[in-house]
N, C-alpha and C positions, 0 to 999 in steps of 0.2 A: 265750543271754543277750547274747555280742557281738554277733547281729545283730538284736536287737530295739532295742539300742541305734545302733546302723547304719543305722534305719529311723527312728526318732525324731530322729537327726540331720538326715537325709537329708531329713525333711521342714520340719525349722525351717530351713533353709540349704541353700546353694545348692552341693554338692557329690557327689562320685561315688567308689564303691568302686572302686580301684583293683587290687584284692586284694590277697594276703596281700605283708607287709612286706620287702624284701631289702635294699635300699639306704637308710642315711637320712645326711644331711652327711656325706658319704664314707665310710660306715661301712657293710660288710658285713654284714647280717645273716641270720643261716641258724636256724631251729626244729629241731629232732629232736625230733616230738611222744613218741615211742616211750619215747626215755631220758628225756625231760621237759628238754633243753636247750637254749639257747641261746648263739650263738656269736657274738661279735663280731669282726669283722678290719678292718683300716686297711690292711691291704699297698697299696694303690693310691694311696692318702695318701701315703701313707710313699716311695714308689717315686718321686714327686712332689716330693717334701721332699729324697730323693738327687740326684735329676735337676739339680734349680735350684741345689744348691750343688756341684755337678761332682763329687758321692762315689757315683756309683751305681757305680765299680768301684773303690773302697779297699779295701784289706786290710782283714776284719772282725776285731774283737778279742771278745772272752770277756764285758768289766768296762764298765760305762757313764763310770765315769771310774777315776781313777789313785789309791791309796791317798796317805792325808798330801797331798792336794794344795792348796794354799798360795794363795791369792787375791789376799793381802793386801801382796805382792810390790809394788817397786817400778818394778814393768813400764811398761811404758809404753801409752795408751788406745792403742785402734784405732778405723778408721772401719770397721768391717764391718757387716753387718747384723743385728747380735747381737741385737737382740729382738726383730726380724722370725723370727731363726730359731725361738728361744728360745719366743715364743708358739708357734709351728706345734708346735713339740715338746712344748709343754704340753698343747695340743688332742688330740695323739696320745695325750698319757700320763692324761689322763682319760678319753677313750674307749674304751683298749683293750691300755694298755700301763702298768699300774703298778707293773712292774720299772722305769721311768724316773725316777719320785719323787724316791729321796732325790737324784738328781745332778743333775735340774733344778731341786730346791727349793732348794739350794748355790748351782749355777749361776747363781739367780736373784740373788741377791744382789750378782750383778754388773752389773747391768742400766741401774743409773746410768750409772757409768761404766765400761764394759766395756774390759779389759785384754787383750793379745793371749795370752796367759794360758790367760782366760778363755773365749779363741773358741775358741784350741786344743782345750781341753777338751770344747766344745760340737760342735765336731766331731769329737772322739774320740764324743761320744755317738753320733752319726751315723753310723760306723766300726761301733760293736755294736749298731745296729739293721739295718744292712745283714747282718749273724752271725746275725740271730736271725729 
């Protein structure tokens, strides 16, 4: 079926089987036809994501963020590059990581005006995914 569809492509348009899928926007992909599964991985994303904010050797922690943690402090903004990171981690946490969720959807909430607080935080996230 897939490659009668393959060949019907192939002849409307101007492209080429490459074969079977491993790589797609940074996202690892592996089949095990056997067990019927499919696996996705970001590790090289993510390794990337450590790299460029100088955590690829932090202490990992357990917890994506800190219980009771408080936003709404009178902290004071920061200039970091809080939703430069903040996207990259979103992109993670929908590809392959939806243990991330509830601490980036939080997180996000800071994105106007992000508080040093709030980067802390987002770099604790980055502490438990360098753990996991």
């Amino acid at each position: 079926m897939i490659h009668k569809i393959k060949i019907e492509l192939m002849n409307k348009f101007e492209m080429q089987d490459i074969g079977e899928l491993s790589l797609f926007l940074g996202m690892k992909i592996h089949r095990n036809f056997e067990k019927g599964e499919i696996t996705i991985n970001q590790e090289q994303y993510l390794d990337k994501i450590l790299l460029k904010y100088n955590m690829q050797d932090c202490n990992p922690i357990e917890t994506p963020m800190e219980v009771k943690l408080n936003l709404q402090s009178e902290d004071e903004s920061c200039d970091k590059p809080y939703r430069e990171l903040l996207g990259s981690l979103l992109f993670a946490m929908l590809g392959s990581r939806p243990d991330l969720n509830f601490a980036l959807s939080y997180l996000s909430r800071s994105q106007n005006q992000p508080t040093e607080t709030a980067w802390k935080s987002l770099k604790r996230v980055l502490r438990y995914i360098s753990g996991t």
